[in-house]
Structure formats: C-alpha cells, structure tokens
N, C-alpha and C positions, 0 to 999 in steps of 0.2 A: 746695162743692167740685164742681166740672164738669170732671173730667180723664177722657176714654175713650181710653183708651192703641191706638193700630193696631200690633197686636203679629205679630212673626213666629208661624209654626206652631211651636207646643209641644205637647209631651206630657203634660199631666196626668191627675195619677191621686184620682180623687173615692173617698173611704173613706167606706162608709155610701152609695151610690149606691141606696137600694133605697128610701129615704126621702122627705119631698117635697123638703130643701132637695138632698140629692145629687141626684135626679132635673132638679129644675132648673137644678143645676151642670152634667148631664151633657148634660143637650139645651142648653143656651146655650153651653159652649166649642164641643160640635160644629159650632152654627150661625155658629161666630167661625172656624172653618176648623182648631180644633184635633183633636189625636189625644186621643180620653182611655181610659185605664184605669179602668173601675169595679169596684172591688172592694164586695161583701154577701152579707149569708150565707144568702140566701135568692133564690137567682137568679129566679126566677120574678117577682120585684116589678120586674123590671127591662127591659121587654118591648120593646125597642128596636133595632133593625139599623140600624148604619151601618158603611161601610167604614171609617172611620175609630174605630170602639169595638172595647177587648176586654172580655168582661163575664167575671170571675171568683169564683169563690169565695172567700170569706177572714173574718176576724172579727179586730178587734185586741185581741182577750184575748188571740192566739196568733199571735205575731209570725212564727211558721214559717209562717203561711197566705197572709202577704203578703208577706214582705218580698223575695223574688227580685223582686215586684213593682213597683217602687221603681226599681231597675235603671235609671240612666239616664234618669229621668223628672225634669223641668226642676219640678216644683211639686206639693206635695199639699194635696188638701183636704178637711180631715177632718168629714163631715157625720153623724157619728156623733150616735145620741140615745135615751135611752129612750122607752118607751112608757106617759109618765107624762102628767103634766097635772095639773089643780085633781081632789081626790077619788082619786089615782091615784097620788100620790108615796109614795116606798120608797127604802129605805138603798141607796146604788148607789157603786159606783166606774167605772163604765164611762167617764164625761167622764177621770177622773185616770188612773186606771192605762192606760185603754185608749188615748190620747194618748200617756200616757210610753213607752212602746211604738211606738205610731208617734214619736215623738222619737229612739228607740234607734234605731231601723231606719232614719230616716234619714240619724243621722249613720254609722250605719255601710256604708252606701248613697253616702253624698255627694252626695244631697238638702238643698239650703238653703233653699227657699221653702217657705212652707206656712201655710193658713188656718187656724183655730178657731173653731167657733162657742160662744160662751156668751151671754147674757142679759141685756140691758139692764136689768133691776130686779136686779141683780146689789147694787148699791149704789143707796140711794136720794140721785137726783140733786136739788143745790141749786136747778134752775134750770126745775124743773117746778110746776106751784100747790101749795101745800098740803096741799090737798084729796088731790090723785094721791101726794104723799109717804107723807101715812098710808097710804094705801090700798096702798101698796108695802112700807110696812114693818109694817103690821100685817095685810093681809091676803093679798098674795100671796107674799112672803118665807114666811109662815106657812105657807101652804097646800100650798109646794112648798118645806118645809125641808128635805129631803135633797137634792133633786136640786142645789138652791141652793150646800150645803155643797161637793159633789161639784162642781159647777164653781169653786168659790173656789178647790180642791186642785188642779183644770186650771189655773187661771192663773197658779197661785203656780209650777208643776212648767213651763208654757211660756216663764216672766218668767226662768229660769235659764238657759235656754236658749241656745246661740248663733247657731242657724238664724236666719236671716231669716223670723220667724214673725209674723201678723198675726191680731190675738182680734180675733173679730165680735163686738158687743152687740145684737142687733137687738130690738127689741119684739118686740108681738104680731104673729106672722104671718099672711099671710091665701093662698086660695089665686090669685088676682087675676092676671091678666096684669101682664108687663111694664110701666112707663112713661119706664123708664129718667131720671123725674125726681123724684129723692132728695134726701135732705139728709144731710152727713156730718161727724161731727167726729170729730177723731185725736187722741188723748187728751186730750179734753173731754169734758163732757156735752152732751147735744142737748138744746135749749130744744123742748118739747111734742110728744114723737117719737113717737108710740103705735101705727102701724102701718107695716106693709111687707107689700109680696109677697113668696114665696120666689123667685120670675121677679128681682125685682128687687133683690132679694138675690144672687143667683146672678149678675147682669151684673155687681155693684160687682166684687165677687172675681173673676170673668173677664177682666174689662175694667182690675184693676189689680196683674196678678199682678207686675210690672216698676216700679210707682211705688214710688220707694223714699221717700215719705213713711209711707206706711203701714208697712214694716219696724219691726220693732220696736215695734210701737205696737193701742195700744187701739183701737177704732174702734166709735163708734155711728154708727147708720144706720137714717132713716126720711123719712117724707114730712113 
C-alpha cells in the first residue's frame, strides 16, 4: 500500500505526546504543515516549540483533563502506553478504559477520526514461519499477559464504536529514522512484519488520516 495522502492543514490532537510513538506523531504532523494539540501528563517529556503546537496537560483516566481539548479538532490519536515490556508487565487498564474515555469525549465533542495503537502479536498470525508463531504464543503473549489482555478489551471497546477509528498493530519498534517505505495490510495479516520505526509509524497515521480504507479497519504495518 503506497498511498501518502497531500492533505489540507488540520488539527490534530496526539494523547500520550510525552512518549516515543506521540512524540513522533507530534514532530511528523507539524513537519506535514499541521496544528497539533499534545496532550501528557508530564509536560517536561515534551520539549518542543512550534508555532503551530499547544502542549497540555491531561491524563485519559480523567476525561475532565482533556476533553475541552477535543473541541473542534479534525483527528485524534491516542499514543497512550504503559511502562511495561518483557520482565515489566502488570494488570493494567490504561489501553481499555483509558480509550473508552477518549471514545466518550469524542463523541461528545463531535470528533470522528481517530488512531489506536495495539500490538501485532496481539493474535498469532497464520502467515508468519512456524518458528515465530510459537515464539508468539508461547513466549511473548506469556511474557506480556496483562498488557496483551488490556489491549484485547481496547479493541473489543473501539470495534463498537462508530467514530471512524483505525487500530494500529505494529511489531517491534525501534527508534530509527524515517523511510517512509513500509508495508501495510488492512485487516490482514502481514507475511514476516517484525520491525518498524516509531518515525515511520508516525508518517502511516499522518499521511492517512482521510484514506478511508483504513476507517473502520485493523491495520498492520512494518518493513
């Protein structure tokens, strides 16, 4: 899929800006000619001047912190995440409730577009070797069984939804420059997808926030 959409100036508001995937959302729409709203709850991770940014405070456990934020704003995208990993995962709802929440606030906002990121070994894919399947469901499904459950609850809680919502699955990320050349399927699996930038993570969602194949739809994405 090679579609980069030359999109008017919008407003987007990046939730979780404070992170590497928001951070890269938030420097790649500004350098696309957008306005963005970053909202995180630790403004100091966010050390960025542009004319074009407001950088705010807020948390989506607590929908009063954002949601004036919303206000008119053409797209969100929620780069929310814990601070888990292999050795480091714990019972969380932050993916589920903290989404459903941004889901409330936008339809009560009249926000229709918006990203989510969850996890490509989310489900282990038919279409990878063998070898990587076990290793997916016996080793890293394992390692990261809660955070794993907590995004199953994000997609079951975005799939009811009637925003024009798009779930990311991306692999392992790395922190890498841009290449802007990926590979993407829309609800499929991607044949041997194992890494991405956040950089080029960050352009797919920039560069497709108006394709409306991806509405509605799952999306993996890797090199």
């Amino acid at each position: 899929m090679k579609v980069e959409e030359k999109l008017p100036c919008l407003h987007i508001v990046v939730l979780g800006a404070g992170g590497g995937i928001g951070r890269a959302c938030v420097t790649t729409a500004l350098a696309a000619g957008h306005r963005v709203t970053a909202i995180l709850r630790t403004l100091s991770k966010l050390e960025i001047i542009h004319p074009n940014l407001q950088i705010v405070k807020g948390d989506v456990s607590d929908p009063g912190s954002f949601s004036a934020y919303l206000e008119g704003k053409d797209a969100v995208i929620s780069a929310i995440g814990v601070n888990g990993g292999f050795g480091k995962d714990k019972p969380t709802t932050l993916y589920s409730e903290g989404n459903r929440n941004v889901l409330n606030e936008m339809v009560k906002t009249g926000v229709d577009r918006a990203f989510f990121i969850s996890a490509s070994a989310l489900e282990v894919s038919p279409v990878v070797p063998f070898f990587i399947r076990l290793l997916i469901k016996y080793v890293v499904q394992k390692l990261l069984k809660h955070m794993y459950e907590d995004l199953r609850r994000m997609e079951a809680i975005i799939k009811k939804s009637d925003i024009n919502w798009t779930i990311i699955r991306p692999p392992q990320l790395t922190d890498k420059p841009a290449t802007t050349k990926y590979r993407v399927a829309i609800n499929a699996f991607l044949k041997n997808g194992l890494k991405l930038s956040r950089q080029d993570l960050a352009h797919f969602m920039i560069h497709h926030i108006t394709h409306q194949k991806t509405y509605r739809s799952t999306v993996e994405i890797a090199y």
